[in-house]
C-alpha positions in Angstrom: -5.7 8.4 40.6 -4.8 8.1 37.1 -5.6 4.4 37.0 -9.1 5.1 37.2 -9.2 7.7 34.7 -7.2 4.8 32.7 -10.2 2.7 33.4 -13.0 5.2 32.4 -11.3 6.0 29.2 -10.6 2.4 28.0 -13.5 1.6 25.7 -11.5 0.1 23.3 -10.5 -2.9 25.4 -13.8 -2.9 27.2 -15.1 -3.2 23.7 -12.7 -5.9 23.3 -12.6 -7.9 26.2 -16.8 -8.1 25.4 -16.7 -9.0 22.0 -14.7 -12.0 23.1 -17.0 -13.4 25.4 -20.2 -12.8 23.3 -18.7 -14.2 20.4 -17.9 -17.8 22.2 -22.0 -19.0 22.1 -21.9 -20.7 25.4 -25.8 -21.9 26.7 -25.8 -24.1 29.8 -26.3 -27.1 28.6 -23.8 -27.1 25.9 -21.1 -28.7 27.9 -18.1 -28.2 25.3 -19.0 -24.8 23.7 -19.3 -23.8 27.4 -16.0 -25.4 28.6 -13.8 -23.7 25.8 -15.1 -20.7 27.7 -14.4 -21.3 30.7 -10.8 -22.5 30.1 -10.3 -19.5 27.9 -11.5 -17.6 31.1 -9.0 -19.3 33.3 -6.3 -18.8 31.2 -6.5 -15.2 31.1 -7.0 -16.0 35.0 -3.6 -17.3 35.2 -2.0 -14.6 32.7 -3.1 -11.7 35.1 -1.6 -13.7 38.1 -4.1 -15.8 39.7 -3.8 -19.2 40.6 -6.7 -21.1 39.2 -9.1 -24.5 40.7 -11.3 -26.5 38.7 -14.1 -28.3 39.8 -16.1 -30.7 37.2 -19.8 -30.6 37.4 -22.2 -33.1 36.4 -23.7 -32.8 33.1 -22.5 -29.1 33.0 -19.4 -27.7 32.2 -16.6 -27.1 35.0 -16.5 -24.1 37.9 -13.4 -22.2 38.0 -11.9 -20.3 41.0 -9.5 -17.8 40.0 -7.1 -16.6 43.2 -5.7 -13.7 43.9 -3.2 -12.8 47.0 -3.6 -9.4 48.6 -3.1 -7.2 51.6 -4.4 -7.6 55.0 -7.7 -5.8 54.0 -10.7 -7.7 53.3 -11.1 -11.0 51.1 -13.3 -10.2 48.6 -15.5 -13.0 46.1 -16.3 -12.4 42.7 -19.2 -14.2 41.5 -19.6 -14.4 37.2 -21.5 -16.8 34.9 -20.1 -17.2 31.6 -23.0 -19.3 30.3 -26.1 -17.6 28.4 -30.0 -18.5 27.6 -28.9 -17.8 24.3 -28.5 -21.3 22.3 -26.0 -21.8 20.0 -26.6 -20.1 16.4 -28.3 -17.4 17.7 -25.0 -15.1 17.3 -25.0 -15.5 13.7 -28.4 -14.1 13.2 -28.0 -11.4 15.7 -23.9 -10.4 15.7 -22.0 -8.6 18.2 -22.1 -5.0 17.1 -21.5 -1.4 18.1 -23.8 1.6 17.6 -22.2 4.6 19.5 -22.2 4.1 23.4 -24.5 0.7 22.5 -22.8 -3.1 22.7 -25.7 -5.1 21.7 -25.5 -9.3 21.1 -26.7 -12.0 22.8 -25.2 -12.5 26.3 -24.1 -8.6 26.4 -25.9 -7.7 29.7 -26.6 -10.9 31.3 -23.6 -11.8 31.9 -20.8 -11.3 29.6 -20.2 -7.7 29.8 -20.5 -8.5 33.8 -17.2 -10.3 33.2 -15.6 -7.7 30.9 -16.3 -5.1 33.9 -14.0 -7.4 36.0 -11.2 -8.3 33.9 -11.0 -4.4 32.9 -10.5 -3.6 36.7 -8.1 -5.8 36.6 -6.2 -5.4 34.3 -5.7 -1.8 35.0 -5.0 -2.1 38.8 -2.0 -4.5 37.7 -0.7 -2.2 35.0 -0.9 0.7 37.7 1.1 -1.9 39.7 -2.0 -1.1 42.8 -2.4 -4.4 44.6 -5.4 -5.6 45.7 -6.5 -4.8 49.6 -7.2 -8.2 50.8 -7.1 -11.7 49.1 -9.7 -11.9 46.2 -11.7 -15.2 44.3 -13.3 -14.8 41.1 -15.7 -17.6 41.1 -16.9 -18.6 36.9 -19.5 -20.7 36.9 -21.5 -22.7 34.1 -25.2 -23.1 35.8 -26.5 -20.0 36.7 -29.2 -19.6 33.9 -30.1 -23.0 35.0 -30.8 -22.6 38.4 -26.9 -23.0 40.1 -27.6 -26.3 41.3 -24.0 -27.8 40.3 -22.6 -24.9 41.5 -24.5 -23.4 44.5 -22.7 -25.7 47.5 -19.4 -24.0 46.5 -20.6 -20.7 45.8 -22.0 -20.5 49.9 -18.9 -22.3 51.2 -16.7 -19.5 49.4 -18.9 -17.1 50.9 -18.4 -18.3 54.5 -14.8 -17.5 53.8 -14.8 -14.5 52.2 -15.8 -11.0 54.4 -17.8 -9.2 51.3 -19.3 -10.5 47.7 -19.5 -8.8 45.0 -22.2 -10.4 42.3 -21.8 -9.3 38.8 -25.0 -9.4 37.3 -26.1 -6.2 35.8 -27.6 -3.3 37.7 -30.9 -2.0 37.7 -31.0 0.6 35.2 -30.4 3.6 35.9 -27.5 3.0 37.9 -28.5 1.2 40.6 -27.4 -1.9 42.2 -29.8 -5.0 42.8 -29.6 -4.6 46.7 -33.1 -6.5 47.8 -34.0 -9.2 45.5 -36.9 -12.2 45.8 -36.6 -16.1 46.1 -37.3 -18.5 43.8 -39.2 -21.6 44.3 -40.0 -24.1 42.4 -42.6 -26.7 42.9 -44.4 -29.6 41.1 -47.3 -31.5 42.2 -48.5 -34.9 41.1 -51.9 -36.7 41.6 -52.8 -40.0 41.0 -56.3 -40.8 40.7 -58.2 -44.0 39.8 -59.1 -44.4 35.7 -62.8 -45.7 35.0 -64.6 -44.9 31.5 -66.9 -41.6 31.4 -69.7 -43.2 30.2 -70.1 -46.4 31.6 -68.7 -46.0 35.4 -68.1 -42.5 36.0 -68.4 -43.2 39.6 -65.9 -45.5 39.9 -63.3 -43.2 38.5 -61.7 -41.0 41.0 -60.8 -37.6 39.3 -56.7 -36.4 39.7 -57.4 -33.6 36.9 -60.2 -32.3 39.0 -58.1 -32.5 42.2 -55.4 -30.4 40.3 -57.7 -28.0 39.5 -58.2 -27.7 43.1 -55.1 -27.8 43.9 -54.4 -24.8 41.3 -57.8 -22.9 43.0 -55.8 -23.4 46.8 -52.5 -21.2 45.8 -54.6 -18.4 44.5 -55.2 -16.8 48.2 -51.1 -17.0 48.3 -51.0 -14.2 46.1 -50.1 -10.7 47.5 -49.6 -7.8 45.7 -49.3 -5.5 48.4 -46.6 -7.8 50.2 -44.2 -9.0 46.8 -45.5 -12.7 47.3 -46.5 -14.6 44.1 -47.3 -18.3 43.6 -48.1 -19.1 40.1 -49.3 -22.8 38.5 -47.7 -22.1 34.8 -48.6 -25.7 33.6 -50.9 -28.3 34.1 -51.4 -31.4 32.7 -53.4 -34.6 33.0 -55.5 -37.2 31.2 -55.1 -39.3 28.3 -58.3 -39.8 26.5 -61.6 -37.7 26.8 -64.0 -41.2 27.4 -61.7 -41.5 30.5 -61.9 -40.3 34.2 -58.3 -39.2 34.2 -55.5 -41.0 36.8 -53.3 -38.5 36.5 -52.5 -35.0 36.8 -49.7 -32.4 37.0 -48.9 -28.8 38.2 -45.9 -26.8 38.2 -45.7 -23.4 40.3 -43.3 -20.8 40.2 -43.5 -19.0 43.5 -41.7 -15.0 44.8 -41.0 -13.9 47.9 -39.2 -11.0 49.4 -38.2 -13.0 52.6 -37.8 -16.2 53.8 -40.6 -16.1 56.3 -42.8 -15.9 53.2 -41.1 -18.8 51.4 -41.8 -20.6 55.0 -45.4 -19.6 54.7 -46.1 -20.4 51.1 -44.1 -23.7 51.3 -46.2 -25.1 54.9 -49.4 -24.3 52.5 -48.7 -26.1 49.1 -47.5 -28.9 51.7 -50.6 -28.9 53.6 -52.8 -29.4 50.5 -55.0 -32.3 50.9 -57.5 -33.9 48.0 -61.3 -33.8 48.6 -61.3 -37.2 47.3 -59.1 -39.5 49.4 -58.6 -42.0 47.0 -56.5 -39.3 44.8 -53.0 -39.3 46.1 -50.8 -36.1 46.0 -47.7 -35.6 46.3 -45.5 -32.2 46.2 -41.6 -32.1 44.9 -39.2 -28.7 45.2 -39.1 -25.7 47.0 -37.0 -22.6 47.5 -34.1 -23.0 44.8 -33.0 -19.2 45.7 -33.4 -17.9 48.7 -34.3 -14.0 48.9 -31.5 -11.1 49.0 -33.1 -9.3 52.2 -31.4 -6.2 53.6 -28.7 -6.2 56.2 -26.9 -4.2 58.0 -23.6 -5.6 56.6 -24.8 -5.1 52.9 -26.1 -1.4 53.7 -22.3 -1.3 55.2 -20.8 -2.2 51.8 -23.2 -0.4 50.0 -21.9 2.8 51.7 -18.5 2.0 50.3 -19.9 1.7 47.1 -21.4 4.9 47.7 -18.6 6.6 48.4 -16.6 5.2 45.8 -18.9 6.5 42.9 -19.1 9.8 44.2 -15.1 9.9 43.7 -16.3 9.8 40.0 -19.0 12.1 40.5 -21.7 9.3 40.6 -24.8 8.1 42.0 -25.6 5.2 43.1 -28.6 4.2 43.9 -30.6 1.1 45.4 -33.1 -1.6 43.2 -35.5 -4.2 44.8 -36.4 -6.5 42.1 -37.8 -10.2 41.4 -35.1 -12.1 39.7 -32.8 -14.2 41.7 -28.9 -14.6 41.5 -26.4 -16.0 42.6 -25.6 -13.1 45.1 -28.8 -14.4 47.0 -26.5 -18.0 48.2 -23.6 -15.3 49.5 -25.5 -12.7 51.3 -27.9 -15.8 53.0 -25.0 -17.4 54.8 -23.7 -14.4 56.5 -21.5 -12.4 53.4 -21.8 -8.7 53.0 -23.2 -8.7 49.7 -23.1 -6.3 46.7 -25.6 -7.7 43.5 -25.6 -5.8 40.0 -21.9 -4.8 40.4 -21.5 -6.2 36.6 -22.4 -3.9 32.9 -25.2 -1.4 32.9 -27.2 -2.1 30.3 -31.0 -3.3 29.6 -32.8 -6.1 28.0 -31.4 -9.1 29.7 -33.1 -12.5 27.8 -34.2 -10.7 25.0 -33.9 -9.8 21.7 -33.2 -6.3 22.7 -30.4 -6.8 25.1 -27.3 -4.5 25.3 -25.1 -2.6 27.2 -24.2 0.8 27.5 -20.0 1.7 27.4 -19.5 4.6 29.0 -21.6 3.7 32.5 -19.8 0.0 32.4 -16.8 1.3 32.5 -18.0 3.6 35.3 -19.1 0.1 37.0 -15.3 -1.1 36.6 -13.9 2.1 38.0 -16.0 1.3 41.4 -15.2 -2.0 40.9 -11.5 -1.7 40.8 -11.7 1.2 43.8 -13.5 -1.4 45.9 -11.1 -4.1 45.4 -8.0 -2.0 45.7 -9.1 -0.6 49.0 -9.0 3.1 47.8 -12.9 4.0 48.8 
């Protein structure tokens, strides 16, 4: 189909279409660098044909849906992020730029050459005049590198009414896509102790640093190498003065797990803490914010497609379990065939050293546009 060779040969306007994005800074929480985005991105939404829904978020810029009639095949969601980790001003000391096959700026990989990979696919399958197989939704969405929390309720419902996902984030290098991925929790617990001064009445003091420290000591046994489960206290706090027995006390945990079983498990723990000294209260906020991307029958389903699509180009794709969650996670969790790392191939995501490598992305938007077309 010449379309796709079209699509393979078009580094120009993948070029292009990248540039674009990674030269409008956009981190979360700027609300209006991040909403001139996103309109830009529904406008060019609306110039290839789709009709386009905004939803405002709270303290974030707005969601857009972008919506595309098809065929009788299946309905298909898109799911993109245009905002970055990268605040604003970081673009003038590290500049879009080109070296050979290499895209390299901030927001390349992660996920703005994701979106580039989509708008190439289509792009082309309307200039080939090939219509999509089934009804397709491109959801762009501003919260993703803050944990989707504005955006997560309307990501699942889309899900439920869509038949197959495919999540844009980048692939595991070398070409693989992100088909197993872990949860994400959260967690912060608070103690509240009893003050008394060091030196004087010691004993009327009761401890909420020492009862952290516990606290930190009880989610060590949690950890499990051999079975992908991690539960981490990153920061602790607590105290005021060193004359003082302190009253309070902080932890926050990042936890990992490859199932939600294991989320169950580490979550009934934390919960069932309980302070040596009863006068030091506890109390425990958060949990799972991303569920885990386990394997399913209906993603190893779509996988196959991919599969086969890919080796129409005389590729390979292959399978990645890793530990960073996405947005695919909410959509394959409520019952979506879901595809994850679909978007640029690249490496470096959140670092100075990110990029994204031209000729295998626009590989990644020749599967892409196969997929949605209906041609695998």
């Amino acid at each position: 189909m010449s379309w796709i060779a079209n699509i393979r040969e078009d580094d120009a306007r993948f070029e292009e279409l990248t540039r674009t994005l990674v030269e409008h800074e956009s981190p979360t929480r700027d609300v209006a660098g991040c909403t001139a985005l996103g309109e830009a991105l529904a406008s060019w939404a609306r110039a290839n044909g789709a009709d386009v829904e905004v939803r405002p978020a709270p303290a974030r810029a707005p969601h857009y849906a972008a919506r595309w009639t098809g065929g009788t095949g299946p309905s298909t969601l898109v799911l993109m992020h245009y905002d970055t980790v990268w605040p604003v001003g970081t673009l003038a000391e590290r500049p879009f730029a080109r070296d050979g096959d290499v895209l390299t700026g901030p927001g390349t990989l992660d996920m703005k050459g994701g979106i580039a990979v989509f708008q190439l696919a289509v792009e082309h399958l309307r200039a080939a005049g090939v219509a999509f197989d089934g009804p397709v939704t491109a959801l762009f969405t501003s919260d993703e590198e803050d944990g989707s929390a504005t955006s997560r309720a309307w990501i699942e419902a889309e899900a439920r009414a869509h038949d197959r996902a495919f999540c844009l984030e980048p692939g595991a290098d070398p070409f693989r896509l992100r088909m197993e991925r872990k949860g994400v929790g959260r967690y912060v617990a608070r103690f509240t102790g009893i003050a008394s001064h060091a030196g004087n009445a010691p004993e009327k003091g009761a401890s909420a640093v020492l009862e952290a420290s516990r606290f930190a000591l009880a989610t060590a046994p949690l950890n499990d190498p051999d079975s992908g489960v991690s539960c981490v206290v990153g920061v602790m706090n607590g105290g005021s003065v060193v004359n003082v027995v302190p009253a309070e006390a902080m932890a926050e945990v990042d936890v990992r797990v490859w199932t939600e079983a294991q989320a169950a498990n580490v979550d009934a723990t934390l919960r069932g803490f309980r302070p040596t000294d009863p006068r030091v209260a506890f109390h425990l906020e958060g949990g799972l914010n991303r569920p885990p991307l386990e394997r399913s029958d209906a993603n190893d389903a779509l996988f196959a497609e991919a599969v086969a699509a890919a080796a129409a180009i005389d590729r390979e794709l292959g399978r990645a379990a890793v530990g960073g969650g996405s947005d695919g996670s909410f959509a394959s969790t409520v019952g979506c065939a879901t595809l994850d790392g679909m978007g640029a191939a690249g490496d470096g995501p959140h670092t100075v050293g990110e990029h994204v490598r031209v000729r295998d992305s626009l590989d990644k938007a020749a599967i892409l546009a196969t997929l949605l077309a209906g041609r695998a």
